[in-house]
C-alpha positions in Angstrom: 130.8 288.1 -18.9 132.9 290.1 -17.3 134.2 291.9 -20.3 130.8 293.5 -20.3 130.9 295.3 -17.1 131.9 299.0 -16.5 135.2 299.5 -14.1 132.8 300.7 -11.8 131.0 297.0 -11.6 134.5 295.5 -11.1 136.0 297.1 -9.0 132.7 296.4 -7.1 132.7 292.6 -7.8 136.6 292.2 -7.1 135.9 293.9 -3.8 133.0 291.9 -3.1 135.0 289.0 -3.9 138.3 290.3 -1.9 135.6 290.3 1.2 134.2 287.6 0.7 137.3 284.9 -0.1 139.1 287.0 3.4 135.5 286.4 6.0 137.1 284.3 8.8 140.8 283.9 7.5 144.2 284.8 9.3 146.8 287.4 8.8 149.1 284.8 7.5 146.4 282.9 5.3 145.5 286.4 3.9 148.9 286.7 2.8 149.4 283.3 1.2 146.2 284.1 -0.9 147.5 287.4 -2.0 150.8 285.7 -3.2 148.6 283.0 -4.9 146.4 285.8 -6.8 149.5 287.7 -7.3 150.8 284.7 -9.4 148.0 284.5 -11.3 148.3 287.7 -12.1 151.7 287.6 -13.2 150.2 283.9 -15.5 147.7 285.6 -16.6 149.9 288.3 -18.4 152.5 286.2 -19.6 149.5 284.3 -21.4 148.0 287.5 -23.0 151.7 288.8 -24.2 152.2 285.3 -25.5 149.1 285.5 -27.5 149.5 289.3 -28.9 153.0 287.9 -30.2 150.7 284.9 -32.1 148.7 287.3 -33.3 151.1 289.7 -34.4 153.2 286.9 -36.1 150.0 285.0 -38.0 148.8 288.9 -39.4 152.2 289.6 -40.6 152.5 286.3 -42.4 149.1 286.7 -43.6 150.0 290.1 -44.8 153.0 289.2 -46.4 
């Protein structure tokens, strides 16, 4: 899904979303979910380097 959408639609869902998740919270609940999402993050890219390394490995021993 949102592989599909232009940076223009998400940067407007991830703002919409930033809004929405921060309606009604604190300064110091605010913070405790960026450090959560900033995790993620940080998951999120050791999962993609983990699989480009995969990949790389299975077409070079395909290739050999």
């Amino acid at each position: 899904m949102l592989k599909d959408c232009s940076p223009e639609e998400l940067s407007y869902l991830s703002t919409s979303f930033a809004v929405a998740i921060a309606k009604g919270q604190d300064i110091h609940s605010l913070r405790v979910l960026c450090s959560f999402f900033t995790n993620v993050i940080a998951t999120l890219n050791v999962i993609i380097n983990q699989q480009a390394l995969i990949d790389h490995h299975r077409h070079r021993r395909f290739d050999e």
